[in-house]
C-alpha positions as CSV (number, residue, x, y, z in Angstrom):
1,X,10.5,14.9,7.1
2,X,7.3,17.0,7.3
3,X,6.9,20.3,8.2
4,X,3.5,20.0,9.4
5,X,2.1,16.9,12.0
6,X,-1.8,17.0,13.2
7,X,-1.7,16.9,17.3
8,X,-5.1,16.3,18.8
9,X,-7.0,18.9,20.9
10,X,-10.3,20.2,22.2
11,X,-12.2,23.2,20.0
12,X,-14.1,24.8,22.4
13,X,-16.3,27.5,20.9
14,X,-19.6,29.1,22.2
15,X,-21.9,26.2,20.9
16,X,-20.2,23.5,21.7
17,X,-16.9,21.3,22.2
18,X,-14.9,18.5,20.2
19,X,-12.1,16.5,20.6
20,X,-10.5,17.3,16.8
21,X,-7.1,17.4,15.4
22,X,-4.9,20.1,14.0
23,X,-2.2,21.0,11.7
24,X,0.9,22.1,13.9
25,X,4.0,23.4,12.3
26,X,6.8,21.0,13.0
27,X,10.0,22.4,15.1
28,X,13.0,20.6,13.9
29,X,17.0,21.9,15.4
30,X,19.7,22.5,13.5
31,X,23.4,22.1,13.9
32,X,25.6,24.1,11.8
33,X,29.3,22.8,11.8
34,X,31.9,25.2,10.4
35,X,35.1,23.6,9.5
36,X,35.0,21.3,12.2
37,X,33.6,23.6,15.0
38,X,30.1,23.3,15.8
39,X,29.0,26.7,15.6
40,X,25.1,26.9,15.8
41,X,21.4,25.7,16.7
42,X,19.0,27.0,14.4
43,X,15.4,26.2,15.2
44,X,13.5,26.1,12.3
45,X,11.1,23.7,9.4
46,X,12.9,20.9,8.2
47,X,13.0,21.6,4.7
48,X,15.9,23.3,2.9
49,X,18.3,22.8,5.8
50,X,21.4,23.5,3.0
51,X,19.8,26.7,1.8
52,X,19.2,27.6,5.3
53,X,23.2,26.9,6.6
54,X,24.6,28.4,3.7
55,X,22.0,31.5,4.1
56,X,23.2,32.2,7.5
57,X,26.5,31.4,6.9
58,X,26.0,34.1,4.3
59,X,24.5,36.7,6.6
60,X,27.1,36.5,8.9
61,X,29.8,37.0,6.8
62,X,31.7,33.7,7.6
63,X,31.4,32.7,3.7
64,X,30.8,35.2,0.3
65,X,30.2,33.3,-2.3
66,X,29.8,29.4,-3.3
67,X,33.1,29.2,-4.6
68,X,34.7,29.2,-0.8
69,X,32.2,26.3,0.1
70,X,34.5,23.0,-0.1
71,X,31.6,19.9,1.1
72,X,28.4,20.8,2.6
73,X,26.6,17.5,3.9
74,X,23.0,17.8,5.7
75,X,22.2,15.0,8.2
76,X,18.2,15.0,8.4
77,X,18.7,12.0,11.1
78,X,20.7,13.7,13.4
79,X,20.0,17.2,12.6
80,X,23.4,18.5,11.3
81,X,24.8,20.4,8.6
82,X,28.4,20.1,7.9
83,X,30.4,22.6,6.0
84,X,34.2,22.9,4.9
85,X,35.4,25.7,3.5
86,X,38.5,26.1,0.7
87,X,41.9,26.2,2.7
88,X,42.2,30.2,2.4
89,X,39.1,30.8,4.2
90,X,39.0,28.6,7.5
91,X,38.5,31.2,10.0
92,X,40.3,31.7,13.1
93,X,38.5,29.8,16.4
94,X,38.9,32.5,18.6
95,X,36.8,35.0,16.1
96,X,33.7,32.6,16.0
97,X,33.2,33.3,19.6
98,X,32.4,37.1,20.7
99,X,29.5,38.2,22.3
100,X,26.5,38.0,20.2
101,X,22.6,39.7,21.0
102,X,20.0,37.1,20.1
103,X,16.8,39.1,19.5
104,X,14.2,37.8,18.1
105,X,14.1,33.8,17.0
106,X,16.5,31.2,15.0
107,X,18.4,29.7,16.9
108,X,20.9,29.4,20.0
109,X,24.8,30.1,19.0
110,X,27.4,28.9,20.8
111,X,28.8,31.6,21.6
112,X,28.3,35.4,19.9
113,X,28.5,37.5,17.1
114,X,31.0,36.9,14.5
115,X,33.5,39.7,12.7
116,X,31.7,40.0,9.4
117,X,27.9,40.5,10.6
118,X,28.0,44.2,10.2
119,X,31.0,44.8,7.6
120,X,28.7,46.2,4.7
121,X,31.4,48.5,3.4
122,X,28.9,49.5,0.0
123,X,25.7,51.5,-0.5
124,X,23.5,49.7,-2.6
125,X,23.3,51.4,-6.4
126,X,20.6,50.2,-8.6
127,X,18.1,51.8,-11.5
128,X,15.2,49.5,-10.5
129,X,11.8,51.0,-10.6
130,X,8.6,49.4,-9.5
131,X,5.2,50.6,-9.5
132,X,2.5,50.4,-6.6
133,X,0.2,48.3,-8.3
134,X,3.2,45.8,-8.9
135,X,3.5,45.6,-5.0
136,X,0.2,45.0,-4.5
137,X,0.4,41.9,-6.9
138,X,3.5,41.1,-5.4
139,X,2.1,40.6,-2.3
140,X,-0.8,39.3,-2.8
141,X,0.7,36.4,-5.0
142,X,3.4,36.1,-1.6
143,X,0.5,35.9,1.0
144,X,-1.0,32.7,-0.7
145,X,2.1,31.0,-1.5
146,X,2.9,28.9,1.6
147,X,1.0,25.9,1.8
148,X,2.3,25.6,5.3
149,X,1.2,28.7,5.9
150,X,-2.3,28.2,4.5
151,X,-2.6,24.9,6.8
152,X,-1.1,25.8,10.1
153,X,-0.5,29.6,10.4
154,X,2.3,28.6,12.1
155,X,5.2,30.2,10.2
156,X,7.3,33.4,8.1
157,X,7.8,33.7,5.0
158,X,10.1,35.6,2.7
159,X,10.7,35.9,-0.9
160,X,12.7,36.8,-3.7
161,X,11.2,38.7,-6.6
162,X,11.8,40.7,-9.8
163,X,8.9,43.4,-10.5
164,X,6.8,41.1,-12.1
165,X,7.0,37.7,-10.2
166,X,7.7,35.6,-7.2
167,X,11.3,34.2,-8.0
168,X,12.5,32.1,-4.5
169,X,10.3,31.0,-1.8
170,X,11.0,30.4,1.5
171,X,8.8,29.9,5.0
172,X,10.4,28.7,8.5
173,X,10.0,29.3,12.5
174,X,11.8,32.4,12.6
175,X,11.7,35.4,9.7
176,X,15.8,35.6,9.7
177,X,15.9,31.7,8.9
178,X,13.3,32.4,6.2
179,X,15.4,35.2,5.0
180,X,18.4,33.2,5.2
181,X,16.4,29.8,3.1
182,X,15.7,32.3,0.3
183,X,19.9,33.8,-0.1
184,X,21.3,30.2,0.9
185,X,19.3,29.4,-2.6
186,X,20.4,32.4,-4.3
187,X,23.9,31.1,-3.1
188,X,23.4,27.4,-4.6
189,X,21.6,28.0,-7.4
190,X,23.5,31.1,-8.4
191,X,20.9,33.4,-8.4
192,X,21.4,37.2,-8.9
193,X,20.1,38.8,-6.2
194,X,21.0,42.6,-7.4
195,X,18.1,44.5,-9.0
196,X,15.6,42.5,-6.8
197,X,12.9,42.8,-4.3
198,X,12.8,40.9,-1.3
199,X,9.2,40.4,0.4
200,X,9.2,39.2,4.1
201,X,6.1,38.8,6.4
202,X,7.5,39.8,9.4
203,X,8.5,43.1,11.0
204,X,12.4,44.4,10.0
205,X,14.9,45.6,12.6
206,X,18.0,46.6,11.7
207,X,19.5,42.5,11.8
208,X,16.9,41.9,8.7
209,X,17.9,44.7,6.9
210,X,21.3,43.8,7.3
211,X,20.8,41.0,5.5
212,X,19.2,42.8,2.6
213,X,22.3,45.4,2.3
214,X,24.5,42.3,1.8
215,X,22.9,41.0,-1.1
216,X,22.8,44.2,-2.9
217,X,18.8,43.8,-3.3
218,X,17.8,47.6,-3.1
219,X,14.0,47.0,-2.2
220,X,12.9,45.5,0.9
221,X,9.0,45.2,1.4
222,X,7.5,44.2,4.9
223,X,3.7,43.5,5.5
224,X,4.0,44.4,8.6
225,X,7.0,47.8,10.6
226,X,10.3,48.6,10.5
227,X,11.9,49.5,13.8
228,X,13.7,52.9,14.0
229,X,17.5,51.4,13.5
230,X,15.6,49.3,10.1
231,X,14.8,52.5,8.8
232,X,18.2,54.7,9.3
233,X,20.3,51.4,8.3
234,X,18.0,51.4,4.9
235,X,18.4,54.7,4.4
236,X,22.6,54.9,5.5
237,X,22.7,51.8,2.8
238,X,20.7,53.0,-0.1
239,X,17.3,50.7,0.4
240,X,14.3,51.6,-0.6
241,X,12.0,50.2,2.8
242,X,8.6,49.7,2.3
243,X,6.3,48.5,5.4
244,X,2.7,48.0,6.7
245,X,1.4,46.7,2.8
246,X,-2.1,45.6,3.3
247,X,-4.7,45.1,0.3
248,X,-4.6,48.4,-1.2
249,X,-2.0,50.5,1.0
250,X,1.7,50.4,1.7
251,X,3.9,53.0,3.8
252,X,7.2,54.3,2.0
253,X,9.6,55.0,4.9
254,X,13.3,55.3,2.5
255,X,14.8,55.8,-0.7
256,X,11.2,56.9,-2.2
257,X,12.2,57.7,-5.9
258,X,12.1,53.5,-6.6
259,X,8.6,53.7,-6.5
260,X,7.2,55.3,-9.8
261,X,3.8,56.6,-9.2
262,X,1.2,56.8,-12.2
């Protein structure tokens, strides 16, 4: 299915008017069905519907690793993605549902916020060092990557990267779901995500940095702010934040001695 349709409309500028058409990103829904229990509706692109159930399966704690992942079966017709887990780690129905805050797009959830979200029990440890004119590249590289992006403007994007280069790419509706594409990925495809950068377009509150802090990646840079809670949580967990990057520029907010200046 494509991500992008072209929707007619009328371009009215100064001069003149037409009747044209446009690249719209596509809004697709996705069911997520845990062990038998239909658990959420993600609204997001429809490509990479695995890597984005696993990825938010993932985030929320309800599995660790791909070993626990027994069948995993995307409908593209009906919009559902069906997981089973190994036998030891079906969860308990009444844990799926407690009261959950929705904040800021991805979906609907049938309920609320699940036990393992916020267990982060480590502080991430890592040696990595990266240099301002590596971000810079970094980003740049990142901003022209999406070809959805470059058609419609109509979507996030996030990435995955080592100091050198762009190693998982992932754009969507919502930033989380792009998050969650690029570690449902790192999940599949076993992909180390420890001594890694992770590059996101959109702003990061504490949910986002959450994320980050679960997959050990110890540098988290934003092109646009942080709120407040973002920046304690990166500090409380050992992540270096960076926000606001823009051509030249880039503000340092945590963790500052993982950014070797020349």
């Amino acid at each position: 299915m494509e991500s992008i349709v072209e929707l007619p409309l009328l371009r009215i500028t100064e001069k003149d008017r037409n009747e044209v058409t446009a690249p719209v990103t596509r809004e697709y829904s996705l069911t997520v069905v845990l062990d038998g229990q239909e658990l959420v509706n993600l609204l997001c692109t429809p490509r990479n519907l695995d890597y984005l159930a696993i990825g938010f399966l993932v985030s929320e704690g309800l599995v660790e690793s791909k070993s626990e992942i027994k069948k995993l079966l995307v409908d593209e017709q009906k919009g559902t993605a069906w997981i089973e887990t190994v036998e030891d780690r079906k969860i308990a129905r009444d844990l799926l549902f407690k009261k959950r805050f929705i904040t800021s797009g991805g979906g609907t959830v049938k309920g609320a916020s699940f036990q393992g979200s916020t267990d982060i029990q480590h502080k991430v440890q890592s040696q990595v060092g990266i240099r301002p004119h590596q971000i810079f590249k970094l980003v740049g590289e990142f901003q022209n990557y999406s070809p959805i992006f470059q058609r419609s403007h109509g979507v996030h994007s996030a990435a995955l990267c080592d100091t050198e280069r762009i190693l998982v790419f992932a754009d969507d509706l919502g930033r989380h779901n792009a998050i969650d594409k690029v570690f449902g990925e790192c999940i599949l495809k076993d992909i180390a995500t420890e001594d890694r950068i992770v590059i996101t377009t959109g702003r990061i509150p504490s949910e986002q940095l959450l994320k980050v802090a679960k997959r050990k990646v110890p540098v988290m840079v934003s092109l646009t702010v942080p709120t407040d809670l973002g920046v304690k949580l990166a500090n409380d967990y050992g992540i270096t934040l960076i926000g606001s990057v823009r051509g030249n520029r880039m503000d340092v907010f945590t963790h500052r001695s993982r950014v070797w200046l020349d």
